[in-house]
C-alpha positions in Angstrom: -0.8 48.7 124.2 -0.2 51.7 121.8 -2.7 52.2 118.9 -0.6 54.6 116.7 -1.8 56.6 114.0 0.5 58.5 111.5 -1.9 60.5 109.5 -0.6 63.2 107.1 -1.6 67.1 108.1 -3.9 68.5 105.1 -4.9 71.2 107.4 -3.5 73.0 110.1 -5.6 72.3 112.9 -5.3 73.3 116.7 -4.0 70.7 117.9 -1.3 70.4 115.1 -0.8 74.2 115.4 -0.5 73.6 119.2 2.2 71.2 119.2 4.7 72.4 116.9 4.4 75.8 118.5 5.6 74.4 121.2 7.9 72.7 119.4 9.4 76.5 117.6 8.8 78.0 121.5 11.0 75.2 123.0 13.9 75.7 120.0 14.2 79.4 120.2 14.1 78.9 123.7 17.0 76.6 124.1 19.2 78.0 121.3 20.9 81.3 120.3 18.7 82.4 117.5 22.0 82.5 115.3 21.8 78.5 115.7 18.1 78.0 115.6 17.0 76.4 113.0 13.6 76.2 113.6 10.8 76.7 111.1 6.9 77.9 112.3 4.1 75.8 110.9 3.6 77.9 107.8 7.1 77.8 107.1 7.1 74.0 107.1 4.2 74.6 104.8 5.8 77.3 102.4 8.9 75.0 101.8 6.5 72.3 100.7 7.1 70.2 104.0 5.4 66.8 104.4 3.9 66.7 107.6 3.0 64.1 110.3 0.8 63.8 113.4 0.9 60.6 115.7 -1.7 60.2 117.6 -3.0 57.7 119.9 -6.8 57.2 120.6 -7.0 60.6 119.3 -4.5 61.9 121.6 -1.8 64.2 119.8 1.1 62.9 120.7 3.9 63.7 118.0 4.7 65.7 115.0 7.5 65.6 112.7 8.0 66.9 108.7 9.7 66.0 105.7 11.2 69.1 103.7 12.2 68.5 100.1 16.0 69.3 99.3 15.7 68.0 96.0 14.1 65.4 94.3 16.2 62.7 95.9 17.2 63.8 99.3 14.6 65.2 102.3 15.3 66.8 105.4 13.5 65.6 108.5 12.1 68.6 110.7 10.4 69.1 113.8 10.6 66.0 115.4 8.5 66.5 118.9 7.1 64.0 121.2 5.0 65.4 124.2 6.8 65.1 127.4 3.9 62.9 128.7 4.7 60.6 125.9 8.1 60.4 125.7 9.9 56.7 125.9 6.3 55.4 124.7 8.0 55.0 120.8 6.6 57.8 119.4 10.0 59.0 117.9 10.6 56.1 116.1 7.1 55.4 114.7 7.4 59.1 113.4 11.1 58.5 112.6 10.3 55.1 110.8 7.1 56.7 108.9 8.9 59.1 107.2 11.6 57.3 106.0 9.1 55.2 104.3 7.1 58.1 102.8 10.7 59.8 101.8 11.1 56.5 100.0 7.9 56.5 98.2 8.3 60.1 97.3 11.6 58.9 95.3 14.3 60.1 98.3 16.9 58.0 98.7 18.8 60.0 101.2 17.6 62.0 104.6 19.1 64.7 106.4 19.0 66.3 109.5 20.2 69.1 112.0 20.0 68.8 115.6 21.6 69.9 118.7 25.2 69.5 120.2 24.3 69.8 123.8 23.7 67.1 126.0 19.9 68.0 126.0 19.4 67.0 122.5 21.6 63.5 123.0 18.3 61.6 123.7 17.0 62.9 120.0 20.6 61.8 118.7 20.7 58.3 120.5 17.0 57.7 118.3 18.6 58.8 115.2 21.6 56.9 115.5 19.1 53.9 116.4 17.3 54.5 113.3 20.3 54.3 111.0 21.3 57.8 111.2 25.4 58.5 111.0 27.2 62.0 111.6 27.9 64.2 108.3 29.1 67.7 107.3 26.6 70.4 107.1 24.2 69.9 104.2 21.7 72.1 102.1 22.3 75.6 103.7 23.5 74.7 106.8 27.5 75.7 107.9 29.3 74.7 110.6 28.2 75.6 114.0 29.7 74.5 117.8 26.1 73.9 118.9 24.7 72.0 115.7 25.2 68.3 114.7 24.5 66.6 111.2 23.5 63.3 110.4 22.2 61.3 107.9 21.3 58.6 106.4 20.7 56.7 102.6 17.1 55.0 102.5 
């Protein structure tokens, strides 16, 4: 049995730093920089970002963020699960935990851009699971072959 816990990130810490650098190394690794839109840790931070480690009996398993658009809508960022953890949950625990943070910030809409390919249809099948639907580009986003849009009113 899983023993989740969703703790906010009020420091950057290694392990933190360590997962979503391999969360940014993955990205820019996967997708023409011209369609990455990947931020690093202190960029997440910089742009006021909520962020959000899982872990389980201390173990770091996931990380995700909510970035502000405005005072009503967020953007959910760097979702990433560890490959050893993957199909355990975690996604949807993280996924699940920040809509209900977005909601007690005052959001009552969340965004989000992810991949087109078919290695980024897993991460779309758990959106679409969690209520999210496809939508046009949002905030600063434009249209790009290899990005998809969804959404979803909280």
């Amino acid at each position: 049995m899983n023993s989740f816990r969703i703790d906010p990130v009020v420091a950057l810490t290694w392990d933190v730093a360590d997962l979503l650098g391999r969360h940014f190394e993955m990205m820019q690794a996967q997708t023409p920089q011209e369609s990455c839109h990947v931020m690093t840790a202190d960029d997440l931070f910089a742009a006021g970002a909520h962020v959000y480690a899982l872990r389980n009996a201390g173990d770091m398993l996931g990380i995700a963020a909510l970035k502000p658009l405005d005072a009503t809508h967020g953007e959910l960022k760097s979702m990433h699960t560890k490959a050893e953890a993957r199909s355990m949950g975690v996604g949807a625990a993280l996924v699940q935990h920040v809509i209900t943070q977005a909601r007690s910030f005052g959001m009552t809409r969340i965004s989000l851009e992810t991949g087109s390919e078919d290695l980024f249809a897993p991460a779309r099948r758990l959106y679409e699971r969690q209520g999210f639907g496809y939508c046009p580009p949002f905030a600063d986003y434009v249209d790009d072959p290899l990005s998809v849009f969804m959404t979803r009113a909280i």
